[in-house]
DRENDO-1510 file (C-alpha; in Angstrom, 1 decimal, always signed):
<recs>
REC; n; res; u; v; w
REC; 1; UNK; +93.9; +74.1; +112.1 .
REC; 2; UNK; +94.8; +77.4; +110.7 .
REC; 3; UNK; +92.4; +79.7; +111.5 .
REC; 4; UNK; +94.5; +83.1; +110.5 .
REC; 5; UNK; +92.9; +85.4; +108.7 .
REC; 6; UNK; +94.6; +85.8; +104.8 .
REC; 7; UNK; +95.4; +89.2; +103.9 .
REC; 8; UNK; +97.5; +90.8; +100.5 .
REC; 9; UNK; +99.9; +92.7; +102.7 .
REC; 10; UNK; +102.5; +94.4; +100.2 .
REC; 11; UNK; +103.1; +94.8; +96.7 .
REC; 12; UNK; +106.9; +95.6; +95.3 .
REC; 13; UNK; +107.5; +96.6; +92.1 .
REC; 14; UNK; +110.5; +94.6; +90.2 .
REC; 15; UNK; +109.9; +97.1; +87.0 .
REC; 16; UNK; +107.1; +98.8; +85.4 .
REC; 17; UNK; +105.3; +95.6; +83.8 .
REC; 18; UNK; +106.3; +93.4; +86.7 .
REC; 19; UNK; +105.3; +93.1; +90.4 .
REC; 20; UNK; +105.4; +91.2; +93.3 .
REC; 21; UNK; +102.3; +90.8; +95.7 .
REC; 22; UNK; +103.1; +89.6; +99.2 .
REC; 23; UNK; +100.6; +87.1; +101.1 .
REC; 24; UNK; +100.3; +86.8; +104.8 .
REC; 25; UNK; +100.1; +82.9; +104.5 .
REC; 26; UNK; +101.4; +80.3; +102.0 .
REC; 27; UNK; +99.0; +80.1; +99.3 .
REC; 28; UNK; +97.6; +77.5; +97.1 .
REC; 29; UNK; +99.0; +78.1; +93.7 .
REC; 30; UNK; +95.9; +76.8; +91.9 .
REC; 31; UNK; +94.1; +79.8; +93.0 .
REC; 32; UNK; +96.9; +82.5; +93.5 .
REC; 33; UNK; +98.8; +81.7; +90.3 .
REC; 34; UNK; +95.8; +82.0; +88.4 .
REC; 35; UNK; +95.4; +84.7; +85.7 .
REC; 36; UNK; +91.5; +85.1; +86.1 .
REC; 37; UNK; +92.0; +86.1; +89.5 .
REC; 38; UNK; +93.6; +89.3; +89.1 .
REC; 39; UNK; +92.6; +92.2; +86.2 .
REC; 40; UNK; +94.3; +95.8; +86.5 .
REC; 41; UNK; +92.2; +98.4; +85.2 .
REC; 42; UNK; +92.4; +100.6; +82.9 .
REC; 43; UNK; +93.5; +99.1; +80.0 .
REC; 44; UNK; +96.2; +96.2; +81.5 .
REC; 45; UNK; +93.7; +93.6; +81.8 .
REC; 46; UNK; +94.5; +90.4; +83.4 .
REC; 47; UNK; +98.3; +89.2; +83.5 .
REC; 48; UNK; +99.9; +86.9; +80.7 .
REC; 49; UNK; +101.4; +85.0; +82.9 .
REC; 50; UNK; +101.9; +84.2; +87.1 .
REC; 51; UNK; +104.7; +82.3; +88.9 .
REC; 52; UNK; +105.3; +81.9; +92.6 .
REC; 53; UNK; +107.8; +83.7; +93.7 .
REC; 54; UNK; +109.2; +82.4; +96.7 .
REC; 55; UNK; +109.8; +78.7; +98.2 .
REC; 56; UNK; +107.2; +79.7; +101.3 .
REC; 57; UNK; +104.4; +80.1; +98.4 .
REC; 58; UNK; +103.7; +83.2; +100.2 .
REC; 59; UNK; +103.9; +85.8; +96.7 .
REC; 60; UNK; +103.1; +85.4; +93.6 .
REC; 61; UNK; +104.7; +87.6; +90.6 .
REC; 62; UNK; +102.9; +89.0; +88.0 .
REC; 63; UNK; +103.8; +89.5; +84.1 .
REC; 64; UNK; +101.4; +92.1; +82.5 .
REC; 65; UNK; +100.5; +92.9; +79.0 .
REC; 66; UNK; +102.5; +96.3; +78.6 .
REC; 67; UNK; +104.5; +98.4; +81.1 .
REC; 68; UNK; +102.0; +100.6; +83.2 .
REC; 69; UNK; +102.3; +104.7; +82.3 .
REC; 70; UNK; +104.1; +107.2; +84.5 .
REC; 71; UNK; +101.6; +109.5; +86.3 .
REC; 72; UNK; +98.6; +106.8; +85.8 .
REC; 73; UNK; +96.3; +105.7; +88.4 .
REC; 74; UNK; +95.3; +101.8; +88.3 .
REC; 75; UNK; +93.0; +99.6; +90.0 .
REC; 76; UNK; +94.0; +95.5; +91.2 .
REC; 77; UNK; +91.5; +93.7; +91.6 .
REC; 78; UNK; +92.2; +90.4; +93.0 .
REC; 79; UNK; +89.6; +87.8; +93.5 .
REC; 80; UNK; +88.3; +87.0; +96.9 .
REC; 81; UNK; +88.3; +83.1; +95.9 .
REC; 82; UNK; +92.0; +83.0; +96.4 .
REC; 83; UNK; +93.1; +80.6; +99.4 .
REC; 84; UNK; +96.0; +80.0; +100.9 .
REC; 85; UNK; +97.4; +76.0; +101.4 .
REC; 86; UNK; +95.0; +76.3; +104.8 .
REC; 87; UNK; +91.8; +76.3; +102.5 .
REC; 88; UNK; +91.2; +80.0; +103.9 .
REC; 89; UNK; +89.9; +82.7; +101.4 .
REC; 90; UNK; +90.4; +86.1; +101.0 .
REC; 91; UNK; +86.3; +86.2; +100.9 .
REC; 92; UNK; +85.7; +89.2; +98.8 .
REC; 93; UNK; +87.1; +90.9; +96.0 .
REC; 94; UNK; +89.5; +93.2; +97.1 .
REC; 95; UNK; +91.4; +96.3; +95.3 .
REC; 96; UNK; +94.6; +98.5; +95.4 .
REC; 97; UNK; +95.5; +101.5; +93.7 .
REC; 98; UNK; +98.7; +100.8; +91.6 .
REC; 99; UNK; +101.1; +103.5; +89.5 .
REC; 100; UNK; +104.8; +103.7; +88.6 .
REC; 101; UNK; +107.0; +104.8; +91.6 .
REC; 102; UNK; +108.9; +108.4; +91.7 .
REC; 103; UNK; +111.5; +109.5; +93.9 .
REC; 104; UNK; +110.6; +111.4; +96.7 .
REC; 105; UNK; +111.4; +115.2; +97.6 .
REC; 106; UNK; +110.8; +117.4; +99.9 .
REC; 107; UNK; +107.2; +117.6; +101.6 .
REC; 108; UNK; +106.1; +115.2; +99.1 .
REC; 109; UNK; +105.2; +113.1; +102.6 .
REC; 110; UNK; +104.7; +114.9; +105.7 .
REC; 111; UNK; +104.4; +114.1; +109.3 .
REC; 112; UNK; +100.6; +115.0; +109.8 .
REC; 113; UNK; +100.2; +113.3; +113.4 .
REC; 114; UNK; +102.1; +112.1; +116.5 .
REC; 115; UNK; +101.1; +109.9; +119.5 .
REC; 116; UNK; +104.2; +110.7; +121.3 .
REC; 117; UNK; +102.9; +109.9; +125.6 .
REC; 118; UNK; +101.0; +106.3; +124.6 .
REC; 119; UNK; +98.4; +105.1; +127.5 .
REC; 120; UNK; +99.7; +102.1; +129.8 .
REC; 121; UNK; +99.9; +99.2; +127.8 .
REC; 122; UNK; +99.4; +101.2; +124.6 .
REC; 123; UNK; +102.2; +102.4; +121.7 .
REC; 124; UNK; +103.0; +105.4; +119.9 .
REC; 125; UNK; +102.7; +106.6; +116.7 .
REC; 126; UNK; +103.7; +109.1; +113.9 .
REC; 127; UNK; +101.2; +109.4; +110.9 .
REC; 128; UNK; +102.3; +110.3; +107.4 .
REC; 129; UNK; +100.7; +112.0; +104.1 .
REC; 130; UNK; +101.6; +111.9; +101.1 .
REC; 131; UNK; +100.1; +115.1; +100.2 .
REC; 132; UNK; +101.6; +114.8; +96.5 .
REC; 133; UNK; +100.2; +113.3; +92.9 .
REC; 134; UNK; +102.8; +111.1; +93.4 .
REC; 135; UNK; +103.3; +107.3; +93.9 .
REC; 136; UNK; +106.3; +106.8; +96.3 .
REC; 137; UNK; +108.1; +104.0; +97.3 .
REC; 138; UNK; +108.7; +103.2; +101.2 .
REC; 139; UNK; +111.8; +102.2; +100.8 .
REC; 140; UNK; +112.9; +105.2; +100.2 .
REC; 141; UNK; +112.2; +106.8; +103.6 .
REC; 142; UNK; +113.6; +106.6; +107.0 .
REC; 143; UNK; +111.6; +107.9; +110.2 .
REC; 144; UNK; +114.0; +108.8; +113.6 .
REC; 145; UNK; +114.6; +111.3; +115.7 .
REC; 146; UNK; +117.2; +114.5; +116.5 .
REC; 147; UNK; +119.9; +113.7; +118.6 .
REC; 148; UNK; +122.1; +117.0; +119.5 .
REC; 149; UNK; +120.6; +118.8; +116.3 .
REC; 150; UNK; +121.3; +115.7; +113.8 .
REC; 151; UNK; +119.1; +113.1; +112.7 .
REC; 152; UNK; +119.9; +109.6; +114.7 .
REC; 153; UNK; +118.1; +106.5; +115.3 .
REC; 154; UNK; +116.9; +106.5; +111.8 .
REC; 155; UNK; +114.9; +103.0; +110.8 .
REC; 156; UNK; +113.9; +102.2; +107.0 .
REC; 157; UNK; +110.1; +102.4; +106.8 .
REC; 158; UNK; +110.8; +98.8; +104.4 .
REC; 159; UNK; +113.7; +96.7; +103.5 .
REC; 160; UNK; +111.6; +95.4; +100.4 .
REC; 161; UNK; +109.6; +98.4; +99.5 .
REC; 162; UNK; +106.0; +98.9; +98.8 .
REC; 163; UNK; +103.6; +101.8; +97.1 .
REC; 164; UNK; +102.5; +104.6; +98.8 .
REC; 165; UNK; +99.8; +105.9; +97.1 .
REC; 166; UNK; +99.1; +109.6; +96.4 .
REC; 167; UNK; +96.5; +111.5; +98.9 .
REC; 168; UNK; +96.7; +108.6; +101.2 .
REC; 169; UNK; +97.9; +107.9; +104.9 .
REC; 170; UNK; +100.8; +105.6; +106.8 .
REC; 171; UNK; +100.7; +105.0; +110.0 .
REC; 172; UNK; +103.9; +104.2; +111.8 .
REC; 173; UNK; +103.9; +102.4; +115.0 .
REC; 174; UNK; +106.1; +100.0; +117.0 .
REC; 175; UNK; +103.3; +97.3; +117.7 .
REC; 176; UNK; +99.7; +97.5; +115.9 .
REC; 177; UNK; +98.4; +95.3; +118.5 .
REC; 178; UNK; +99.2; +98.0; +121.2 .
REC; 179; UNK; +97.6; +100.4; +118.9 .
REC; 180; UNK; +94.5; +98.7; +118.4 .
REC; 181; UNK; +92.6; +98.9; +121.2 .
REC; 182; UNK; +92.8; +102.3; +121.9 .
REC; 183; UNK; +91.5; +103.7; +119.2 .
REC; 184; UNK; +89.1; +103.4; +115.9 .
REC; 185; UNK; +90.7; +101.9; +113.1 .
REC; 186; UNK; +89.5; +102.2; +109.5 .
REC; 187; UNK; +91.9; +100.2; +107.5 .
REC; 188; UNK; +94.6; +98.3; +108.8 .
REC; 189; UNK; +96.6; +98.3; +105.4 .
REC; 190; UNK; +97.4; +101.9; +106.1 .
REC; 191; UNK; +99.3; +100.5; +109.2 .
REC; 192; UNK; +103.2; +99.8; +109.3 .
REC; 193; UNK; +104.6; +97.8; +112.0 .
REC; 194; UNK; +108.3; +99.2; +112.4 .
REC; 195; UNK; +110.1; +97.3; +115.2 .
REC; 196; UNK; +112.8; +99.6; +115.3 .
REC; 197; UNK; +111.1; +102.9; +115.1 .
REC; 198; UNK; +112.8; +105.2; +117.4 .
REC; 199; UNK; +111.1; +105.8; +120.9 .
REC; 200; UNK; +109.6; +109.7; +121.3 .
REC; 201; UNK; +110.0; +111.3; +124.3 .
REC; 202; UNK; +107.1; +111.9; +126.7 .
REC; 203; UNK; +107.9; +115.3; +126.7 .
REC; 204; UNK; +109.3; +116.9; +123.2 .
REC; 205; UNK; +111.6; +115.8; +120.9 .
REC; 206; UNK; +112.1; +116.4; +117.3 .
REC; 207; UNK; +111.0; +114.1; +114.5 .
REC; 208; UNK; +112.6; +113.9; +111.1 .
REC; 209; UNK; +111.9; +112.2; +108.0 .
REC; 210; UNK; +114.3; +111.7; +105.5 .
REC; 211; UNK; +114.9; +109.7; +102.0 .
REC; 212; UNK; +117.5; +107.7; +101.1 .
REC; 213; UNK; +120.3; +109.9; +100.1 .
REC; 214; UNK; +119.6; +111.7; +104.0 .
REC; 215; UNK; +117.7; +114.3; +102.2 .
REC; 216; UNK; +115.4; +115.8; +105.0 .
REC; 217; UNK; +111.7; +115.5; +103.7 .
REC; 218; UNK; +110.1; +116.9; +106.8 .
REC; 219; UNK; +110.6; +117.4; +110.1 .
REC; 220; UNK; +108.1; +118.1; +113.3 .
REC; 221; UNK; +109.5; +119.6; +116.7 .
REC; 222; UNK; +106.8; +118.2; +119.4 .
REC; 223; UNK; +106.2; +119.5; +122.8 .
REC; 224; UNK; +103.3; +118.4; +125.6 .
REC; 225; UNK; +102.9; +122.4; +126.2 .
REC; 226; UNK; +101.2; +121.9; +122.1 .
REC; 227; UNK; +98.1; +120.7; +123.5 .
REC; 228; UNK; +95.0; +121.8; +124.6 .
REC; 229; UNK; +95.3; +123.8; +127.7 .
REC; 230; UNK; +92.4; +122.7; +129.3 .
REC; 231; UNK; +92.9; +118.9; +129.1 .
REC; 232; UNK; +94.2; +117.9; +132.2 .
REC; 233; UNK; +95.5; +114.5; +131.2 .
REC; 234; UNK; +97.3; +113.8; +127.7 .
REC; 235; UNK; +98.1; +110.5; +127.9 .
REC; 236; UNK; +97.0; +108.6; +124.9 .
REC; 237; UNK; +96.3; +111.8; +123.1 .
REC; 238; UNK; +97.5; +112.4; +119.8 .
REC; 239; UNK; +98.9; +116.0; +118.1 .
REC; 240; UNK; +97.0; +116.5; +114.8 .
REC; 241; UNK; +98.6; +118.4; +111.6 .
REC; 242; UNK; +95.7; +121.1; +111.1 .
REC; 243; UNK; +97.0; +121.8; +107.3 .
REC; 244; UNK; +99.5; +119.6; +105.2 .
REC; 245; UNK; +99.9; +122.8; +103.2 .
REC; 246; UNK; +101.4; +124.7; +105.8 .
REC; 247; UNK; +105.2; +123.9; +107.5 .
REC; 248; UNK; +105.3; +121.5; +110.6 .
REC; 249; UNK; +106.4; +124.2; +112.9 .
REC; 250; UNK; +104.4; +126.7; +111.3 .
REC; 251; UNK; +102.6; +128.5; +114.4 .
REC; 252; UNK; +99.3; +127.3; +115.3 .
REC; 253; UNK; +99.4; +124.2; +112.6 .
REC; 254; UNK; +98.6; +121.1; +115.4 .
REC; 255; UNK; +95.9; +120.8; +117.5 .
REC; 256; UNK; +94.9; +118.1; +120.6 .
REC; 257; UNK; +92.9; +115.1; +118.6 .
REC; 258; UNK; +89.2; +115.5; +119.2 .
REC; 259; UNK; +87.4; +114.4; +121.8 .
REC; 260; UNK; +84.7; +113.2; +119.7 .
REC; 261; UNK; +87.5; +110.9; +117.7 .
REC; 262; UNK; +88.3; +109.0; +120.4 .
REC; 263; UNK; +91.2; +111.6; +121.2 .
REC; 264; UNK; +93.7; +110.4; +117.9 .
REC; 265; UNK; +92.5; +109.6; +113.9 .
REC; 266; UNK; +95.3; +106.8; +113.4 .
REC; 267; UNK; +95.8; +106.4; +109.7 .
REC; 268; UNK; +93.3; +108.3; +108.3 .
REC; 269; UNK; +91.7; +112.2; +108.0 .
REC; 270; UNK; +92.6; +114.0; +110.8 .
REC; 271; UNK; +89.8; +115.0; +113.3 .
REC; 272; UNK; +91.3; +118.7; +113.0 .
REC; 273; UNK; +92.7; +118.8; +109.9 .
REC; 274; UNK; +91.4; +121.9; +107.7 .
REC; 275; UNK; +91.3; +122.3; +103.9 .
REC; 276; UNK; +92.5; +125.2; +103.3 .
REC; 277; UNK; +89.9; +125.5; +100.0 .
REC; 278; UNK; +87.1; +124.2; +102.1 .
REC; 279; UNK; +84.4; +127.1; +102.9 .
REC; 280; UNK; +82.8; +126.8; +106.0 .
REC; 281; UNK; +79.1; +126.6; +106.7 .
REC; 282; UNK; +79.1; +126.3; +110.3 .
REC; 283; UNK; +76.5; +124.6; +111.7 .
REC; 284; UNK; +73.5; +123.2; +109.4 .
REC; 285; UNK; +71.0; +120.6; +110.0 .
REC; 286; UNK; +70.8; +117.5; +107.6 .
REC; 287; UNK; +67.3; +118.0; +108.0 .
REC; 288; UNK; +64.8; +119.9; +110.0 .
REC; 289; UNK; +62.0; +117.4; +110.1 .
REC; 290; UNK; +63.0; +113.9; +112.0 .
REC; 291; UNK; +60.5; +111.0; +113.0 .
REC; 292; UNK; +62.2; +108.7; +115.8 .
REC; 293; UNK; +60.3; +105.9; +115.3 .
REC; 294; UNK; +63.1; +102.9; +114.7 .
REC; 295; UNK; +61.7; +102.2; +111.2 .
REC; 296; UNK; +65.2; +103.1; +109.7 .
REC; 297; UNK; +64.2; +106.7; +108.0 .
REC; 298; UNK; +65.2; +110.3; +109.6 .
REC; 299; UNK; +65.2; +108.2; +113.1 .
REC; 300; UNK; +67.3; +111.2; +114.1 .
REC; 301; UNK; +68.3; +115.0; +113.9 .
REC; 302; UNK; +72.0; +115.3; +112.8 .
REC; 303; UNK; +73.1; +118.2; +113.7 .
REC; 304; UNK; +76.5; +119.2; +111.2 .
REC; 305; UNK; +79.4; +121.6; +112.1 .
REC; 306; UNK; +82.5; +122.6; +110.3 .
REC; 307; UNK; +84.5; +125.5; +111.5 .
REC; 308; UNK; +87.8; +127.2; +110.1 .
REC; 309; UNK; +89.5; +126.4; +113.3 .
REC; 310; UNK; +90.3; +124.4; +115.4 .
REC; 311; UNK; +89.7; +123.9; +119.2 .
REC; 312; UNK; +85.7; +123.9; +119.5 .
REC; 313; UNK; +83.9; +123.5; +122.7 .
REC; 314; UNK; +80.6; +123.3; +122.3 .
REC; 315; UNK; +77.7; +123.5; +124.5 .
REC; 316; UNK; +74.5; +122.1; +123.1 .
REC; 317; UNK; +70.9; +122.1; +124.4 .
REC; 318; UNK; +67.4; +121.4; +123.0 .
REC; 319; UNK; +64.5; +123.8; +124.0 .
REC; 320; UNK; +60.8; +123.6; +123.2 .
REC; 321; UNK; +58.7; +126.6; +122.3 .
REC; 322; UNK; +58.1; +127.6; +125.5 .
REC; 323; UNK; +61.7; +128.1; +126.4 .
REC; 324; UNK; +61.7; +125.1; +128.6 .
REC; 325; UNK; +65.1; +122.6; +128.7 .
REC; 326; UNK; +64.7; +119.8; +126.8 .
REC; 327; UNK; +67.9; +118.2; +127.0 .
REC; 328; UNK; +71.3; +118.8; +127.5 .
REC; 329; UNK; +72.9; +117.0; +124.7 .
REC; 330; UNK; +76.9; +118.1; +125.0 .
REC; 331; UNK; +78.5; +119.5; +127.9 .
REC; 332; UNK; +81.6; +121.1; +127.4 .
REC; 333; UNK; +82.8; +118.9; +124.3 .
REC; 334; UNK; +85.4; +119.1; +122.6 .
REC; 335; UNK; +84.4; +119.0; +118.6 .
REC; 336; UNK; +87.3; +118.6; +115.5 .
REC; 337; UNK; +86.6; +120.9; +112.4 .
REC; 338; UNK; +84.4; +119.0; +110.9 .
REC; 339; UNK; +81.4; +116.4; +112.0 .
REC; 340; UNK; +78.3; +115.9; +113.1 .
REC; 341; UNK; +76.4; +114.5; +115.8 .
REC; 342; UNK; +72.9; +113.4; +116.8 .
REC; 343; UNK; +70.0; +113.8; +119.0 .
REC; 344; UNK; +67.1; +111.1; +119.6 .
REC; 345; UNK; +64.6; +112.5; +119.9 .
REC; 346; UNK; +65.3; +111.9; +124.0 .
REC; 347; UNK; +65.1; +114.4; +126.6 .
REC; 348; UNK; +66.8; +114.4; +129.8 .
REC; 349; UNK; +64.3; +112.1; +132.1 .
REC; 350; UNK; +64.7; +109.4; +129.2 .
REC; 351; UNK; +61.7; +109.7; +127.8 .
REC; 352; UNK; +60.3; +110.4; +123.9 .
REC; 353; UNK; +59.6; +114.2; +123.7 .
REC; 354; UNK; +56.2; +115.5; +121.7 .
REC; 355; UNK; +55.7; +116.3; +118.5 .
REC; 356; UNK; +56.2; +119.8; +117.6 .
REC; 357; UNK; +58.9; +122.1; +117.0 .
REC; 358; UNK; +62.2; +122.6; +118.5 .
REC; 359; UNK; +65.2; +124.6; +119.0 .
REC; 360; UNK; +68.8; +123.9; +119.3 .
REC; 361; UNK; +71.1; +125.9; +121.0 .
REC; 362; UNK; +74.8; +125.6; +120.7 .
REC; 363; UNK; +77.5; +127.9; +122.2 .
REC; 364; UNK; +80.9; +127.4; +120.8 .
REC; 365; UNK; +83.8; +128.7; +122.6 .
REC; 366; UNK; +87.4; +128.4; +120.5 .
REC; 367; UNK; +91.1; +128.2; +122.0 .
REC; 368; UNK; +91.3; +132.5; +121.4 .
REC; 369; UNK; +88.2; +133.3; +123.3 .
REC; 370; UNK; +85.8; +133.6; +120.4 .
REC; 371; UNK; +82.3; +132.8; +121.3 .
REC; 372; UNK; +79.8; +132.3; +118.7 .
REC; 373; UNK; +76.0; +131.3; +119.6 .
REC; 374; UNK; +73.5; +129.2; +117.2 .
REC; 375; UNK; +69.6; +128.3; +116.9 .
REC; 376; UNK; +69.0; +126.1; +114.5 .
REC; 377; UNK; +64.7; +125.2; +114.5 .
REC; 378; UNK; +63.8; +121.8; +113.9 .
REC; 379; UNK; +60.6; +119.4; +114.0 .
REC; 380; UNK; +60.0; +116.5; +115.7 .
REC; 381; UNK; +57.0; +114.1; +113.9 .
REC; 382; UNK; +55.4; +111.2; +113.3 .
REC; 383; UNK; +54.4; +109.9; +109.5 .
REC; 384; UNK; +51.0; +108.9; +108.6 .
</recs>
């Protein structure tokens, strides 16, 4: 009995009114050859016609009205009543972003973060982002390594090609499954298994990403002396691209992964990463009253931070009027640049504190020595 889990894993275009989308199982063609089950907004509509495309039954290929426009974001929906020959659905209605493909140049895609010194049992990684307006085609870009100041060991991200779709994140990696349990996965369709991907050196090494005329689109020289001083083990810790808009080796641009994300963002925003048109606000309260009853409504004080750099540890406590220690909420943590986190309402001896009012206390120190202190009041009640 097949009990694997169907998945849309790719889609190819074969020109601007046709494209191919790639299954993870044979499919029944009563369901995945079926118009109905597929509408591209805006203004495409459902296809005029569907054909398998392979003898497996694994894609389908689909005629549209009219040619898509260059520059043009569009929507897929594809039915979740789909099933492959198995009688296994897709479940829900699922959605991709589709445009027309354009070639890439340089720092269109940058390498934004590297796992380079995996944990036992564990694989590493390099992140890209394609920081441009652009929909790019993967085909078009190779991943290696320097070897005696050239590129070598260059693998093709995909022999067939798939969309890359602006503002969004691929995360390169020998084996997902030895990715996977180390760290916090959003979305698994950002994720590009890459048997070949050249091994990175424990220590430093050079990455370089090129296109298919050899073109070099970016390139990210790595060492372990990058991270954090004050972490005395890096294994399984990734380096994080701080801005996208700044050069790879620009001084200062990659930071240690936060503590707080599980030490590595894999495929999505960067637990670090820094808009440069973002304006800070420091550290604000979501809201100063919270009721920690359980009945689903302000159960808790979040407590948000976002700071212009990176390397944050913070020290938090919770006092009561009378000056007293509450809690001890973080010890010595190390934050990202932006995030938030909670307290209970709990104070150290495990029990539910009063009501009344509060203080919180946080002491950040940064990477150059800056010290900066906060008190932000809050109140702790109970609704009527």
């Amino acid at each position: 009995h097949d009990i694997m889990e169907l998945k849309m894993d790719r889609i190819q275009w074969v020109c601007d009114s046709i494209l191919i989308l790639f299954y993870n199982e044979p499919m029944d063609s009563l369901w995945a050859a079926n118009c109905d089950n597929y509408e591209i907004l805006p203004e495409i509509g459902h296809p005029t016609r569907i054909i398998m495309n392979d003898n497996h039954f694994s894609s389908v290929r689909l005629y549209l009205r009219h040619a898509l426009n260059p520059r043009q974001i569009y929507t897929l929906t594809i039915a979740g009543n789909i099933r492959d020959c198995a009688g296994n659905q897709l479940g829900k209605d699922i959605t991709f972003s589709l445009g027309i493909t354009e070639k890439v140049v340089k720092d269109d895609v940058v390498i934004n973060e590297v796992l380079f010194n995996a944990k036992t049992g564990g694989s590493d990684y390099v992140e890209l982002y394609n920081r441009s307006n652009k929909f790019l085609n993967a085909r078009e870009l190779l991943l290696g390594t320097k070897i005696n100041d050239s590129p070598g060991n260059l693998a093709r991200l995909s022999e067939n090609g798939f969309l890359i779709a602006p503002f969004s994140y691929l995360l390169i990696t020998s084996s997902i499954d030895k990715v996977r349990p180390f760290f916090k996965i959003e979305d698994e369709k950002n994720f590009v298994e890459l048997t070949q991907m050249a091994s990175l050196d424990d220590k430093a090494a050079t990455i370089v990403l090129m296109n298919d005329t050899f073109a070099i689109i970016d390139e990210f020289s790595y060492s372990e002396k990058m991270h954090l001083a004050t972490l005395k083990d890096v294994n399984g810790i990734s380096l994080e691209r701080i801005s996208p808009e700044k050069p790879a080796n620009f001084p200062g641009n990659w930071h240690s992964a936060a503590e707080t994300a599980g030490y590595g963002t894999p495929g999505y925003r960067n637990s670090q990463a820094v808009d440069d048109t973002e304006a800070t606000q420091a550290i604000s309260l979501a809201d100063e009253f919270f009721s920690p009853d359980n009945d689903g409504y302000k159960d808790f004080l979040q407590i948000n931070y976002q700071f212009e750099q990176p390397g944050c540890r913070a020290q938090v406590y919770i006092f009561d009027t009378m000056g007293r220690l509450i809690r001890h909420l973080l010890n010595n943590e190390l934050l990202g640049t932006l995030g938030s986190f909670n307290w209970d309402g709990i104070n150290d001896e495990g029990q539910m504190c009063m009501v009344g009012m509060y203080v919180v206390f946080i002491r950040t120190v940064f990477d150059d020595g800056t010290v900066k202190e906060y008190k932000r009041p809050c109140v702790l009640a109970v609704k009527r």
